[in-house]
C-alpha positions in Angstrom: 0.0 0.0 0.0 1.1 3.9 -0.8 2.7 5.2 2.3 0.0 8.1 1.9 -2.5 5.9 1.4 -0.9 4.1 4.9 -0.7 7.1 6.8 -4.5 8.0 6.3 -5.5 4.5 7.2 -3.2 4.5 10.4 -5.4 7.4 11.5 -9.2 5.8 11.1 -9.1 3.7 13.9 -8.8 6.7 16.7 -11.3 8.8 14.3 -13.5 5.9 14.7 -13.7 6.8 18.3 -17.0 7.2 18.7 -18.2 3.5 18.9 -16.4 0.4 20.3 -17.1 -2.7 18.9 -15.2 -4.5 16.3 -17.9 -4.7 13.6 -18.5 -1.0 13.8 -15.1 0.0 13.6 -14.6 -2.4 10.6 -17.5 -0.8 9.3 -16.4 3.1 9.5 -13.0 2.0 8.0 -14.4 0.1 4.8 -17.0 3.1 4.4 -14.1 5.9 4.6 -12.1 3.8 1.9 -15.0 3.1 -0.1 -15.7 7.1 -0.3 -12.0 8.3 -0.9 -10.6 5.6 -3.0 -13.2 3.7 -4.9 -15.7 1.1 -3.8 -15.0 -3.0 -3.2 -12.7 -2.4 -0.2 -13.1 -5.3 3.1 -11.8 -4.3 6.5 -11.3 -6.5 9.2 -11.1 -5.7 12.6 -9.9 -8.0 15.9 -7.9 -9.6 18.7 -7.2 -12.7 17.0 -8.5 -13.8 13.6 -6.8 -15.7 10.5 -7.3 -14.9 7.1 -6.5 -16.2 3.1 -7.4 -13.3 1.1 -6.9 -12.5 -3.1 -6.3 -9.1 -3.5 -4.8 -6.3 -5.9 -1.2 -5.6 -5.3 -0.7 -2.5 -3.6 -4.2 -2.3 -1.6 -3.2 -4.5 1.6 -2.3 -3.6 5.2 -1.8 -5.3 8.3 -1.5 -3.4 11.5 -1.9 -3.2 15.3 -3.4 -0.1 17.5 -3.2 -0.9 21.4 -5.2 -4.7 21.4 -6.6 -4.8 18.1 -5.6 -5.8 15.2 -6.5 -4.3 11.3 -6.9 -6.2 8.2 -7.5 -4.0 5.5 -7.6 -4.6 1.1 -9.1 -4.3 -1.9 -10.4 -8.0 -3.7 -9.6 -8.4 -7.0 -13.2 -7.8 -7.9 -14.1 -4.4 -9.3 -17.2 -3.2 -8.6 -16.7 -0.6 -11.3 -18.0 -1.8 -14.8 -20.8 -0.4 -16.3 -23.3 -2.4 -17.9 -21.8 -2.5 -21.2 -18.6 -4.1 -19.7 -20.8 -6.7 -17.7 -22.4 -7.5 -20.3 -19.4 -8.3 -22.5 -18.0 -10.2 -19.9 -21.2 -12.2 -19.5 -20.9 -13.1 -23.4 -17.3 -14.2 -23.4 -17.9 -16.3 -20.4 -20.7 -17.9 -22.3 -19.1 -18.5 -25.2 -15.9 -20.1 -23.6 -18.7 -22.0 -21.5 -20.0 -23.3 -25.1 -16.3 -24.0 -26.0 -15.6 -26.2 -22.9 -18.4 -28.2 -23.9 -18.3 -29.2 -27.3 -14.2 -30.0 -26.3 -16.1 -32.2 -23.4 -18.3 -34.2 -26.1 -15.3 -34.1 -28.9 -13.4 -36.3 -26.1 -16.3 -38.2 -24.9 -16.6 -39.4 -28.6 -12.9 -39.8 -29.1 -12.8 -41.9 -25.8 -15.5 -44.0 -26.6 -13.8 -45.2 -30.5 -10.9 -47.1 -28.4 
């Protein structure tokens, strides 16, 4: 993550004053990062907690303040398309979809000569 970026996310847990629990904090974090630096951003927030995560190089950041514990980065899955680029997407999906299968039933037949 940006050291900029770093700096302003070192700050939101003491702005996030105001309630206590985990979830809440967790939830003012992602909300801040969602508003200044795009949506799809996860925030977690703990004493003790594992994780596996995928997410885009440059968007993660582990760190401690006092007992708890932050867990904050962007998934690789951007929120940002507009219809036109869904849509797209949807239609080469399908088509590779369509691919995979006649491949499936071109084997199946081949298979089934021996």
């Amino acid at each position: 993550m940006p050291e900029e970026m770093q700096g302003r996310v070192l700050e939101l847990p003491y702005q996030a004053h105001e309630v206590s629990d985990g979830h809440s904090i967790a939830h003012y974090i992602k909300q801040k990062f969602d508003e200044d630096c795009g949506g799809a951003w996860h925030c977690v927030v703990g004493k003790e907690f594992g994780s596996c995560i995928t997410r885009l190089c440059g968007t993660f950041i582990f760190f401690g303040v006092e007992m708890m514990e932050f867990l904050i980065f962007k998934d690789g899955n951007d929120i940002s398309l507009t219809k036109e680029e869904a849509a797209a997407t949807a239609r080469l999906l399908q088509k590779d979809q369509r691919l995979i299968i006649d491949l499936y039933k071109y084997l199946i037949l081949y298979a089934n000569k021996f």
